[in-house]
MARZARO-424877 format. One record per residue: y, z, x of N, C-alpha, C in turn; residue number from 1. Coordinates in Angstrom, 3 decimals, m for minus. Layout:
N
- n_north|n_up|n_east|ca_north|ca_up|ca_east|c_north|c_up|c_east|n
- Y|Z|X|Y|Z|X|Y|Z|X|NUM
...
END
This chain:
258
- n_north|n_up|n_east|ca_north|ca_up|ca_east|c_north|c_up|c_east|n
- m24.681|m7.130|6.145|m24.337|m5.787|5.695|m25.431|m5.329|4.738|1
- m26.505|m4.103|5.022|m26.801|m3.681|4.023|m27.072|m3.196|2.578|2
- m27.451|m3.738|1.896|m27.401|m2.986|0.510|m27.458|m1.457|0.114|3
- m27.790|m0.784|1.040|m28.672|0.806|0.931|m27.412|1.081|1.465|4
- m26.759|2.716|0.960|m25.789|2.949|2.123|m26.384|4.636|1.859|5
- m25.598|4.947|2.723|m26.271|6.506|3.545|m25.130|7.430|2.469|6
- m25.437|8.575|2.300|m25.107|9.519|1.572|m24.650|10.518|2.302|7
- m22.984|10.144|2.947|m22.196|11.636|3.773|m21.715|12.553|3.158|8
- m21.873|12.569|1.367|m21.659|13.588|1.227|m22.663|14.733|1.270|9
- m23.731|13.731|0.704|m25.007|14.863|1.356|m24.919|15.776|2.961|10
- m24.568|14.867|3.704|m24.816|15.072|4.782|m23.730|15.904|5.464|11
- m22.437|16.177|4.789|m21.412|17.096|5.073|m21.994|18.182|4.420|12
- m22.547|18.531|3.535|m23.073|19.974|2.876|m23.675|20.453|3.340|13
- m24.736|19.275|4.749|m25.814|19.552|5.225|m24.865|20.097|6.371|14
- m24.263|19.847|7.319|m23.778|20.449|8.626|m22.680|21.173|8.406|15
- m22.384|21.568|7.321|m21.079|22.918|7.019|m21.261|24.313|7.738|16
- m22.757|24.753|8.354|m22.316|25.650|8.694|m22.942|25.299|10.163|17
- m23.029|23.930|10.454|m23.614|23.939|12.016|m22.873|24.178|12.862|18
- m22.830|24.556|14.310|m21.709|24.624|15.351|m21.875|23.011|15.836|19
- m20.627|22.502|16.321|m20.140|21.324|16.724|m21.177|20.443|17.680|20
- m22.088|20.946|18.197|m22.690|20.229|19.156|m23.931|20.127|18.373|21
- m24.452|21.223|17.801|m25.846|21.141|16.628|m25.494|19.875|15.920|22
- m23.952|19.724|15.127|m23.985|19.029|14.482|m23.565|17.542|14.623|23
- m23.394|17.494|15.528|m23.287|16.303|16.605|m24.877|15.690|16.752|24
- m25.560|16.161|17.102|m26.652|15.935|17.628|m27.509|15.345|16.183|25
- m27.289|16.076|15.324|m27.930|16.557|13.748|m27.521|14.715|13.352|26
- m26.193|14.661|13.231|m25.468|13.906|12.629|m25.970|12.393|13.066|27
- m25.986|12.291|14.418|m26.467|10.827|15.116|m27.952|10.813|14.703|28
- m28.796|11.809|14.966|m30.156|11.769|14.617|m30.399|11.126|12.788|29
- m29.607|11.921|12.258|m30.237|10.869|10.826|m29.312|10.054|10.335|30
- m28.284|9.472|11.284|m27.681|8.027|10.706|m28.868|7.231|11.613|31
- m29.189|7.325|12.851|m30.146|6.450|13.495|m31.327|6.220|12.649|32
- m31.697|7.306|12.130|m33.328|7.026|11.599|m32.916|6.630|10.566|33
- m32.195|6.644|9.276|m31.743|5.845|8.323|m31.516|4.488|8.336|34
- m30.851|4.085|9.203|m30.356|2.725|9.797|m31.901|1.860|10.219|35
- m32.818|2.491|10.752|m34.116|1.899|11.365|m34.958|1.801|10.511|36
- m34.872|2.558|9.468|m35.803|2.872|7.891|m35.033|1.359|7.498|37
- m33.699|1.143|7.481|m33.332|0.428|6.167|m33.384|m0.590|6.880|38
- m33.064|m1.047|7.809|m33.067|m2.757|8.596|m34.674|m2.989|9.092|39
- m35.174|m2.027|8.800|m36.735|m2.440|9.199|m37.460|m3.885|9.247|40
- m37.544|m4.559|7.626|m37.945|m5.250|7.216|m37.127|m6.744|7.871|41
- m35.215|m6.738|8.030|m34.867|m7.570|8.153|m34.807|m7.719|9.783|42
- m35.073|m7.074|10.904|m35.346|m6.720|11.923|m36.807|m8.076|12.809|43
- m37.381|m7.929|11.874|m38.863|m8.062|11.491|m38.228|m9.683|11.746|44
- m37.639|m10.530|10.426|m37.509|m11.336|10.103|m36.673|m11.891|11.064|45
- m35.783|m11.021|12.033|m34.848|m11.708|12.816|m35.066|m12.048|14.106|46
- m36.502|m10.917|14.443|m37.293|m11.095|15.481|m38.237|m12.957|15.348|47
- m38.573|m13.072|14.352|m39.224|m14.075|14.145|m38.839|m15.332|14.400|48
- m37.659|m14.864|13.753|m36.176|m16.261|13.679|m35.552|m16.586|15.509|49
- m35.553|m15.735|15.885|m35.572|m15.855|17.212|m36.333|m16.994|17.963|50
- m38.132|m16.731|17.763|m38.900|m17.314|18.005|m38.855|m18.997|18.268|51
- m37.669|m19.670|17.136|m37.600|m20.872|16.441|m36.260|m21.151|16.993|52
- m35.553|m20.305|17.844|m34.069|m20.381|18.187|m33.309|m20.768|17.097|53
- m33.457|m19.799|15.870|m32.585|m19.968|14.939|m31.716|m18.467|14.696|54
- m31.929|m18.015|15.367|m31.150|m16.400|15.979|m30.969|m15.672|17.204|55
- m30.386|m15.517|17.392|m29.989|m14.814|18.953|m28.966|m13.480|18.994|56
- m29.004|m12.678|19.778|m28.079|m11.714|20.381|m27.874|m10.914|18.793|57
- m29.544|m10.278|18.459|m29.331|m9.525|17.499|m28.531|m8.148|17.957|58
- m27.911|m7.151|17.449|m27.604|m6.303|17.562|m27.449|m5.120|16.103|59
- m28.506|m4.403|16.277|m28.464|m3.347|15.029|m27.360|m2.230|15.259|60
- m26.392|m2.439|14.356|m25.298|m0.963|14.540|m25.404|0.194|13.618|61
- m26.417|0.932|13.610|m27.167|2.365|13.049|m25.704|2.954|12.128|62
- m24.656|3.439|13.406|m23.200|3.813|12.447|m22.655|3.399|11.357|63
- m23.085|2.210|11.084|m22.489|1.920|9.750|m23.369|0.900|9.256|64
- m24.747|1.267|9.599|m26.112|m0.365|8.701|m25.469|m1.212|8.666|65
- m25.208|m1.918|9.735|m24.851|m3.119|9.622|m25.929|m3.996|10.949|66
- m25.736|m5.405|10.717|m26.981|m6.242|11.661|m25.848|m7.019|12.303|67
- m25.595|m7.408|13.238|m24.533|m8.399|13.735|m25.784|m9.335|14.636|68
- m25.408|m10.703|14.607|m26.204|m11.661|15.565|m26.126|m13.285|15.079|69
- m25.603|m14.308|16.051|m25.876|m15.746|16.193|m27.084|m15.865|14.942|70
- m26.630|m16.728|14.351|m27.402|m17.549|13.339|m26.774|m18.830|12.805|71
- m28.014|m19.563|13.068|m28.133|m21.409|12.740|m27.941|m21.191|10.561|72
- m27.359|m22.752|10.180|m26.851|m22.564|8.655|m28.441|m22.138|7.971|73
- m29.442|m22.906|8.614|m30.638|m22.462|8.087|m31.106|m21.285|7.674|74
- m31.066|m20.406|9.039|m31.371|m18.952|8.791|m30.835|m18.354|8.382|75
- m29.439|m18.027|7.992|m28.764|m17.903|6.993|m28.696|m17.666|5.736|76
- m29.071|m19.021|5.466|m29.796|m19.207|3.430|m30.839|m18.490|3.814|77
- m32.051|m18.502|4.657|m33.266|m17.715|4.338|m32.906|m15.998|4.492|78
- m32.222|m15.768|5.023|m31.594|m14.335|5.243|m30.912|m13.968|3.679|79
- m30.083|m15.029|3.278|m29.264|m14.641|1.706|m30.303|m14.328|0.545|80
- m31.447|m14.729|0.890|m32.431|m14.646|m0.162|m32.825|m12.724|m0.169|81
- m32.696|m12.408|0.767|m33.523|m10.651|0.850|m32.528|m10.206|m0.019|82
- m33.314|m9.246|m0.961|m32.415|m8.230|m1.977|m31.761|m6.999|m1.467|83
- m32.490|m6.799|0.121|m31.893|m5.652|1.262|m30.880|m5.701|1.668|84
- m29.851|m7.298|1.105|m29.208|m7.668|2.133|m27.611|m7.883|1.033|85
- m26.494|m7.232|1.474|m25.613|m6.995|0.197|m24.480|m7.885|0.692|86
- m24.190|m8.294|1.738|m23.108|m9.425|2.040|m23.527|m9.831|3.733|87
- m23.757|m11.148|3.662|m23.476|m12.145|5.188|m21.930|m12.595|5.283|88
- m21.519|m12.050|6.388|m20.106|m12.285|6.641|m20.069|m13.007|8.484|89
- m18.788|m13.344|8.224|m18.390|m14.101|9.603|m17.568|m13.261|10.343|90
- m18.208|m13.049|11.628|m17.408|m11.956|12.605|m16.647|m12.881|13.481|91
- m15.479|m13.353|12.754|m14.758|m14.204|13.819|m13.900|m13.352|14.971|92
- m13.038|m13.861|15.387|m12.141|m13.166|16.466|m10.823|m12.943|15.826|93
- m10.295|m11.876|15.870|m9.413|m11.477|14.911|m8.178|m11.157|15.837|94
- m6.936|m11.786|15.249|m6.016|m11.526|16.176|m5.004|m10.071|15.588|95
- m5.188|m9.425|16.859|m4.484|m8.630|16.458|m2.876|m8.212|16.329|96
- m2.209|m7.558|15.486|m0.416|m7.537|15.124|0.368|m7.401|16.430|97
- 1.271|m8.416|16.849|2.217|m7.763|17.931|3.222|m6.715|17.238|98
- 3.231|m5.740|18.076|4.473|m4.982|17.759|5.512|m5.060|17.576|99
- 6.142|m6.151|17.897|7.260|m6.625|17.991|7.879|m7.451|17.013|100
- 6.381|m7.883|15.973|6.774|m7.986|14.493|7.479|m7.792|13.826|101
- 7.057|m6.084|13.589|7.869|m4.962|12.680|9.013|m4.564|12.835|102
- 9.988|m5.558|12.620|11.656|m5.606|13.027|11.866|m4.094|12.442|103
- 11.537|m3.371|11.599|11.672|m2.080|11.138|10.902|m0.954|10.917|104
- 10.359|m0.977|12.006|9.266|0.043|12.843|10.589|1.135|12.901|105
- 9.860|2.447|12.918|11.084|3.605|13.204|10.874|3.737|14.367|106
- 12.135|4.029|14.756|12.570|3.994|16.156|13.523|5.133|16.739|107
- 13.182|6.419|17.479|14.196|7.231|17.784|14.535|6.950|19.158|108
- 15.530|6.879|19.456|16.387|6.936|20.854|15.708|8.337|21.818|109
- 14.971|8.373|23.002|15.201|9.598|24.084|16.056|9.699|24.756|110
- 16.106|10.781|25.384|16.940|11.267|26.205|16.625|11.107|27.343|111
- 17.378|9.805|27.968|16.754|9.708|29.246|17.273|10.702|30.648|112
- 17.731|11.150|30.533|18.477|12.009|31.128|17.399|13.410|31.362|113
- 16.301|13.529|30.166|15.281|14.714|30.368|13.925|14.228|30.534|114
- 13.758|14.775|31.949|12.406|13.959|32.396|11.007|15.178|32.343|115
- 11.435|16.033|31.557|10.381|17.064|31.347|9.462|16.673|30.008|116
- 9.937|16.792|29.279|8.797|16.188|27.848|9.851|15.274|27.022|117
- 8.773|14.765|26.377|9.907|13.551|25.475|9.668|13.868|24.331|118
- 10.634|12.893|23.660|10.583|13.966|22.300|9.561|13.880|21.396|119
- 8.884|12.520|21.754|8.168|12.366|20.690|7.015|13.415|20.984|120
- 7.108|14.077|21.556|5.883|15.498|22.429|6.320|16.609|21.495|121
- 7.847|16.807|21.911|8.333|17.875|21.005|8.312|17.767|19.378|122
- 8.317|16.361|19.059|8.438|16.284|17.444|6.885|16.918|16.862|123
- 5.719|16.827|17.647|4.864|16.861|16.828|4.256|18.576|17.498|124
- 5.358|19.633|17.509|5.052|20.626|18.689|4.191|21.079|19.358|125
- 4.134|19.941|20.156|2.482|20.367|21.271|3.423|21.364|22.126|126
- 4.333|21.748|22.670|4.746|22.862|23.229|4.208|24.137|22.922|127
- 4.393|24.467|21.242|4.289|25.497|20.880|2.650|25.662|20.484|128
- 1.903|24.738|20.735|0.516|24.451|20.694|0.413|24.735|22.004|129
- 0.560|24.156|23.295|m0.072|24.831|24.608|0.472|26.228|25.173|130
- 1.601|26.654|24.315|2.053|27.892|24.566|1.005|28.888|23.485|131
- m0.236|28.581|22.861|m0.983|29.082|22.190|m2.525|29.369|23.007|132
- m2.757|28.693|24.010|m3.603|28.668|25.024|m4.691|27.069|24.736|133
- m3.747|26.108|23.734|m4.586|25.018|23.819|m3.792|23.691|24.549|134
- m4.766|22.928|25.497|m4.106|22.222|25.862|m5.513|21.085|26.218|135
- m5.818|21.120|25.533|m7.504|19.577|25.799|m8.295|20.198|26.681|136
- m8.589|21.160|26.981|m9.665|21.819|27.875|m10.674|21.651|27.458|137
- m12.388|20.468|28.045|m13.023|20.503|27.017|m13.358|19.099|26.414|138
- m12.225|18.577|25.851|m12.110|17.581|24.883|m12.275|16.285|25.617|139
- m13.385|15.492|25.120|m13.571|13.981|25.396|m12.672|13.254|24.583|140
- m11.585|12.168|24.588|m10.576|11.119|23.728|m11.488|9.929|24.295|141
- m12.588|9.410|23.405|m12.578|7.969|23.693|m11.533|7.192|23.119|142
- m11.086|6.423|24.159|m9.784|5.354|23.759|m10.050|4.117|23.221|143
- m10.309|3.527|22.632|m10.844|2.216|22.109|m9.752|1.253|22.014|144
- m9.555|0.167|23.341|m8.348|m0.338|22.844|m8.526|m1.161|23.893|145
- m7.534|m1.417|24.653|m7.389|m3.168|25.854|m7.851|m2.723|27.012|146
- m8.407|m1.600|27.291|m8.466|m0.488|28.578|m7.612|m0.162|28.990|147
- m7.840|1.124|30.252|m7.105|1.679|30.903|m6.565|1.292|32.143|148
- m5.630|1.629|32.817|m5.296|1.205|34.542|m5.924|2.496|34.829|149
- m7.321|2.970|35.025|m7.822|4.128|35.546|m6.871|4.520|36.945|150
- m6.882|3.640|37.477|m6.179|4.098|39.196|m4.703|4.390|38.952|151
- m3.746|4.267|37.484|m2.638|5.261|37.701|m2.289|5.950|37.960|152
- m1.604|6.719|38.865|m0.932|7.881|39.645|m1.124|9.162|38.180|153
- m0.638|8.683|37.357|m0.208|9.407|36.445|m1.517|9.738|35.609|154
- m2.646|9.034|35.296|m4.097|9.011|34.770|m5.245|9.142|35.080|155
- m5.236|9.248|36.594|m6.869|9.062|37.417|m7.525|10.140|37.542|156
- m6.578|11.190|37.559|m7.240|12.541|37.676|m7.393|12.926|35.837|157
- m7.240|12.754|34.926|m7.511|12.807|33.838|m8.249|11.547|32.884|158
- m8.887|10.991|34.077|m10.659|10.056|33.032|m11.360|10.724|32.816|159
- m12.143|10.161|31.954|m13.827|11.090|31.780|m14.677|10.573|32.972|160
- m15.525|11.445|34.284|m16.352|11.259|34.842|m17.949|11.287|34.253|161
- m18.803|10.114|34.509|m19.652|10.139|34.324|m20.644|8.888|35.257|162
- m21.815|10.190|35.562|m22.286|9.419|37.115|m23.139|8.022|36.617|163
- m23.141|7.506|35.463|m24.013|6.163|34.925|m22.745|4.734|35.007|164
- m21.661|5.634|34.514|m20.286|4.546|34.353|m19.017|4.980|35.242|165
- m19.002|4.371|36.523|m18.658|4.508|37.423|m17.143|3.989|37.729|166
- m16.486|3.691|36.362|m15.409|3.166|35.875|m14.608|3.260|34.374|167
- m15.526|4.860|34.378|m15.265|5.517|33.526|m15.153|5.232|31.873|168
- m16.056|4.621|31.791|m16.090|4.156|30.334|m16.844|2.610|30.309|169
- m16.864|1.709|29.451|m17.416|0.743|29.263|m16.733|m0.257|28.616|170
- m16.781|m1.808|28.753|m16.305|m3.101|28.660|m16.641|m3.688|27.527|171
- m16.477|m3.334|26.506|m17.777|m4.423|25.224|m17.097|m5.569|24.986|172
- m15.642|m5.930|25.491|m15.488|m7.321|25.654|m15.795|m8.459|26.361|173
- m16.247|m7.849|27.831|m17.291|m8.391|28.321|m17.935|m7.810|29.308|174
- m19.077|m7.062|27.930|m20.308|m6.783|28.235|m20.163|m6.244|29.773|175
- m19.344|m5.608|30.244|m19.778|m4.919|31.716|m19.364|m3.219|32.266|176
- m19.015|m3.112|33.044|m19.074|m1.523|33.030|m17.539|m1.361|33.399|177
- m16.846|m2.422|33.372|m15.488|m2.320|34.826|m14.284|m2.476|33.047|178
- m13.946|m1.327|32.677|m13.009|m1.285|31.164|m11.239|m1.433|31.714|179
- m11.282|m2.064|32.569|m9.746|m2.320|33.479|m9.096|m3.043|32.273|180
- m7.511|m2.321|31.855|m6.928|m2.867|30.988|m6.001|m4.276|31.846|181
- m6.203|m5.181|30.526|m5.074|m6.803|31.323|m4.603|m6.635|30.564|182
- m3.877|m5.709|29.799|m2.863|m5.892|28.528|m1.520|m4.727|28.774|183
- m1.995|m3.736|29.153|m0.949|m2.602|28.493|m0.616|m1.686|28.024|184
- m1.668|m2.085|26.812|m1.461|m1.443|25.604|m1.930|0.079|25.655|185
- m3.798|m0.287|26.008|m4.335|0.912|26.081|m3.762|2.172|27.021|186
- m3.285|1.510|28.522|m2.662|2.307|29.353|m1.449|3.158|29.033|187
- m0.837|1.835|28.013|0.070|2.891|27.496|0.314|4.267|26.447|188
- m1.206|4.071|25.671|m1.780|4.691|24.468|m1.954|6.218|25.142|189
- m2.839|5.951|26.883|m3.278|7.128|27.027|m2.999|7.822|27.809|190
- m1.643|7.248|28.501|m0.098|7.839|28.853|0.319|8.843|27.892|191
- 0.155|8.243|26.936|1.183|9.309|25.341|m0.086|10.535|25.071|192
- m1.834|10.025|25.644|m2.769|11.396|25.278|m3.252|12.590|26.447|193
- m2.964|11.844|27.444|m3.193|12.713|28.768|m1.998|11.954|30.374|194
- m1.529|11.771|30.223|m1.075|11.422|31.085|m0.223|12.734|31.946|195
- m0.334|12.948|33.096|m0.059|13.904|34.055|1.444|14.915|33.613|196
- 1.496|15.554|33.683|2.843|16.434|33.316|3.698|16.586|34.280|197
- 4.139|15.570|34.912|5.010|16.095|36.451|6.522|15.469|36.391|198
- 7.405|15.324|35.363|8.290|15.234|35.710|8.796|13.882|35.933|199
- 7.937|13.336|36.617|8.487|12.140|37.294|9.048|10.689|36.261|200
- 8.127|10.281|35.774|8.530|9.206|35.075|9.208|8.901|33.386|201
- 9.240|10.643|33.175|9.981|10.420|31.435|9.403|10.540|30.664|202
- 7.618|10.390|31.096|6.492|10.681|29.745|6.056|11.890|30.190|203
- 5.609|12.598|29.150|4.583|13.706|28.991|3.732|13.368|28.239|204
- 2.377|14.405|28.579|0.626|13.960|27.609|0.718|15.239|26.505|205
- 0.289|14.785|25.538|0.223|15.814|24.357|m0.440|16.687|24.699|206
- m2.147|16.476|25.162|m3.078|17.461|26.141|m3.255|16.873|27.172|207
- m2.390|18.300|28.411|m3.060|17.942|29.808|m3.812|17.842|30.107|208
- m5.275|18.467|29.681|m6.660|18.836|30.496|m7.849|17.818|29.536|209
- m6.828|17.361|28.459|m8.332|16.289|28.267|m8.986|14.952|28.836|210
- m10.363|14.775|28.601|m10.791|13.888|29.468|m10.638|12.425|29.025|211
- m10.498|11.096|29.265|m9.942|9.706|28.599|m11.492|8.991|29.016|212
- m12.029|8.775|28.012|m12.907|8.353|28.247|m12.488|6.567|27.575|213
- m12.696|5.390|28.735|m12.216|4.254|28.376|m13.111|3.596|27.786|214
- m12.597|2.935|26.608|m14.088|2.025|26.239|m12.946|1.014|25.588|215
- m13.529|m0.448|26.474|m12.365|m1.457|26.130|m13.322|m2.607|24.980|216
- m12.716|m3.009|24.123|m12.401|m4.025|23.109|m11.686|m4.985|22.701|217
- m10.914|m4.829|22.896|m9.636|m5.661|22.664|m9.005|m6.836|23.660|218
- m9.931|m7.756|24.349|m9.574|m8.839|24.969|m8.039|m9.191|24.916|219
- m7.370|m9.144|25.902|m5.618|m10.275|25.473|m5.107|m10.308|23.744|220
- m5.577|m9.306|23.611|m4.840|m9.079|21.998|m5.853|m9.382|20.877|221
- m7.128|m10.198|21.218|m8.012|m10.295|20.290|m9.260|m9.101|19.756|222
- m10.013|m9.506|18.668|m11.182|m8.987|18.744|m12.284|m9.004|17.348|223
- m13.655|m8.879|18.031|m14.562|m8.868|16.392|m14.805|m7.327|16.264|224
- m15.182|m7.259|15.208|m15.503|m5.545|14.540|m17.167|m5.529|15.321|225
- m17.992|m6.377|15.664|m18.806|m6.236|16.243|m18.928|m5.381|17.352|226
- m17.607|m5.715|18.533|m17.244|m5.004|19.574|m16.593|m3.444|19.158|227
- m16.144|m3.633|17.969|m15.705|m2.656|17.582|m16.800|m1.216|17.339|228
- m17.622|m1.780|16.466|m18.853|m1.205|16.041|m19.243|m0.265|17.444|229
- m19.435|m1.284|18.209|m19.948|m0.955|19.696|m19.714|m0.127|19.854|230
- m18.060|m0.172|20.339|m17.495|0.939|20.951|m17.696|2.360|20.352|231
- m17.365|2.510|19.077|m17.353|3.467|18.143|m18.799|4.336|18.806|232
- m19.910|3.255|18.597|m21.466|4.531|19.280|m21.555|4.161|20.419|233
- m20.734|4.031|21.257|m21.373|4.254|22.394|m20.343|5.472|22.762|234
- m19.042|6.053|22.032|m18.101|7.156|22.090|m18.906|8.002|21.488|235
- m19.696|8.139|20.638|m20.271|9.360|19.859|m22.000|9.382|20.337|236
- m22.360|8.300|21.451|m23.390|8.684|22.036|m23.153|9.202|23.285|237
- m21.877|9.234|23.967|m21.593|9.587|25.145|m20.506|10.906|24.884|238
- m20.977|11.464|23.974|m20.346|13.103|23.781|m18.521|13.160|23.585|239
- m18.102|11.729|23.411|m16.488|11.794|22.667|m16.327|12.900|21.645|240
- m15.284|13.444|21.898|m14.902|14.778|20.834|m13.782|14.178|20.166|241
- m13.013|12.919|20.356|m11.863|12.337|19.416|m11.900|10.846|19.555|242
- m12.302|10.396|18.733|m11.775|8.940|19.184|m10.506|8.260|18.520|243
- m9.803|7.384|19.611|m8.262|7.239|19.367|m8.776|5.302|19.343|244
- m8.321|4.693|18.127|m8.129|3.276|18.046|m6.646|3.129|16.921|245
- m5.831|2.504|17.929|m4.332|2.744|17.669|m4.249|0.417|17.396|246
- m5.099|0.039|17.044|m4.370|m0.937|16.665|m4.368|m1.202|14.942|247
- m4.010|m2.690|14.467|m3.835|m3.302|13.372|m4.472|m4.657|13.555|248
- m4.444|m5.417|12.308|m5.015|m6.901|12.562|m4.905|m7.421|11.141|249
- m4.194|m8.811|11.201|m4.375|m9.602|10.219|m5.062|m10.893|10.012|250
- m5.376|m10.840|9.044|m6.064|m12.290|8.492|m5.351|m13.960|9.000|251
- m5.955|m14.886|10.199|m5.300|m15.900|10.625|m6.055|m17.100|9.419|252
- m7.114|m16.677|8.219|m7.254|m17.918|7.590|m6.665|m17.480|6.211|253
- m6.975|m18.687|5.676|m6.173|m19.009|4.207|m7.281|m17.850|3.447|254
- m7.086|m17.026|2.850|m8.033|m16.374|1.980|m8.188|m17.160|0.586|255
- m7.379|m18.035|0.386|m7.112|m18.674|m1.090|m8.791|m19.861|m1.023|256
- m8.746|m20.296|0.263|m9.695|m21.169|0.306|m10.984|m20.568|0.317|257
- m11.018|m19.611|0.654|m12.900|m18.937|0.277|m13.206|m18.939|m0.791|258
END
């Protein structure tokens, strides 16, 4: 983790009066060149370390200056020595909360009996929001979560198309292009953000017309912030207008012992 950190409040004063795509564009352009200014030097050093197979599978994440990458105990201590360098941490695999935990999660009863919108649609009044002329027209939702079942009846016509990712989003759990959820979770996440309006099965989508752009992380319930990182720019390099990450995660070691 960096020592230097970037200055957003500067940088909100700076795009207050840009339009959304100027400042989109504005915004990635000088967290990137900041991030390449400040890891410069340790970049340098990790390239080297490589050389000696005492580092591997560097990865610079510009969004938040941070360096993620394999390192031997050696390189390590020689890395703790740079004054550039403000904490070495361990990106283990982090398990994430079952739901089924929270014996006192709030919980309202539907009406199964009404297969037009549910309530939890009506509680937060997207009705009286698409009866305003908005309804996701437009809008990229990268989903960051276990992936999607793209081929749902109810979801396929509402992915994000794009002719590079041919499976509509991307895998950073493993590293491939195919973001097919084995969990659930996500499918079920983006059921509740676009999922089809027809009546049939009891759910309604908050916005019909937005696009689900999948970007999976979350292996069988696990995950590192590394993958996380990932996902995050590769949603705000691939023109996401919301990104949705709907989980939790707790600590599986003793914190007393560090």
């Amino acid at each position: 983790i960096m020592r230097e950190k970037f200055d957003t409040y500067n940088l909100l004063r700076n795009v207050e009066d840009m339009e959304k795509e100027q400042r989109r564009c504005y915004v990635i352009s000088v967290l990137k060149e900041f991030a390449s200014l400040s890891q410069r030097g340790i970049l340098e050093d990790l390239n080297m370390l490589q050389l000696t197979d005492q580092v591997s599978d560097v990865n610079a994440l510009w969004i938040i200056n941070i360096i993620n990458c394999y390192a031997t105990p050696t390189a390590i201590y020689k890395l703790a020595e740079r004054a550039d360098i403000e904490l070495i941490d361990h990106d283990f695999y982090q398990i994430i909360l079952d739901p089924s935990e929270n014996k006192e999660a709030y919980f309202e009863e539907g009406n199964v009996n009404n297969r037009e919108i549910t309530w939890n649609v009506n509680k937060v009044n997207a009705p009286q929001v698409w009866a305003l002329g908005y309804d996701g027209e437009g809008v990229i939702v990268a989903l960051i979560d276990t992936g999607v079942n793209y081929n749902h009846n109810d979801l396929k016509d509402h992915v994000w198309v794009h002719p590079d990712f041919p499976y509509h989003g991307y895998n950073f759990a493993n590293n491939n292009n195919n973001p097919m959820d084995d969990n659930g979770h996500g499918t079920h996440v983006s059921g509740i953000i676009a999922a089809v309006r027809n009546n049939k099965i009891g759910i309604s989508d908050v916005a019909d017309n937005v696009k689900v752009m999948t970007v999976r992380c979350v292996p069988d319930g696990d995950e590192r912030d590394k993958d996380v990182a990932n996902s995050i720019i590769y949603a705000v390099d691939n023109g996401a207008t919301v990104i949705n990450m709907s989980f939790g995660k707790g600590y599986s070691w003793d914190k007393t012992a560090v």
